[in-house]
N, C-alpha and C positions, 0 to 999 in steps of 0.2 A: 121346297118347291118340287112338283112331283116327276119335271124335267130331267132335273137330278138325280131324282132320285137310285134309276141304276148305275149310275157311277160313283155313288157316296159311299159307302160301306169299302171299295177299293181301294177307292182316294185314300179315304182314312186311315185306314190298314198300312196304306206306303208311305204314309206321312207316318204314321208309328210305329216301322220301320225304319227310317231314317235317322226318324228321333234318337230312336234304343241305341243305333249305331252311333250316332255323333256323343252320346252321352258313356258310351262305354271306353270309346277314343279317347276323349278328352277326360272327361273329372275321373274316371277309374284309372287312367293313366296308361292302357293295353296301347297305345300308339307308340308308346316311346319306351315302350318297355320287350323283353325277347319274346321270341315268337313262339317260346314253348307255353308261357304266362297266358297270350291271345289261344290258343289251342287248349290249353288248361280252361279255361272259361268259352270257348265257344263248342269245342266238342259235348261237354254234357249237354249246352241251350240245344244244340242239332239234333242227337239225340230226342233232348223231349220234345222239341217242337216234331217231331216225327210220329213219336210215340203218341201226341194228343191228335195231329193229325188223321194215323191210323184209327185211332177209338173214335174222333167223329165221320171218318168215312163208313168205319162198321157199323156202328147204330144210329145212320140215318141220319146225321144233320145236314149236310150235304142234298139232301131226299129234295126234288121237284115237286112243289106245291101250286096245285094251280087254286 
């Protein structure tokens, strides 16, 4: 629907968001486990989601297409 359309790619994005978290909570066990374990696994994801960030703000995916 093309109503939708600028809020779907967000939607998505936070809805798999969510997801990653409730799945990393629960079956990897990082809920009930020390907090060096959740640190241990969330500082390198931080890291690279940073890192991929950076690489598509520099070459343009990000870029205004009309």
């Amino acid at each position: 629907m093309p109503a939708f359309h600028s809020i779907l790619v967000p939607a998505l994005l936070l809805l798999s968001a969510v997801k990653f978290t409730l799945v990393v909570m629960f079956y990897m066990h990082l809920k009930m486990d020390s907090r060096f374990f959740t640190f241990l696994f969330g500082g390198p994801l931080l890291l690279g989601l940073g890192m991929t960030m950076g690489l598509m703000f520099l070459f343009g995916a990000f870029a205004l297409r009309r």
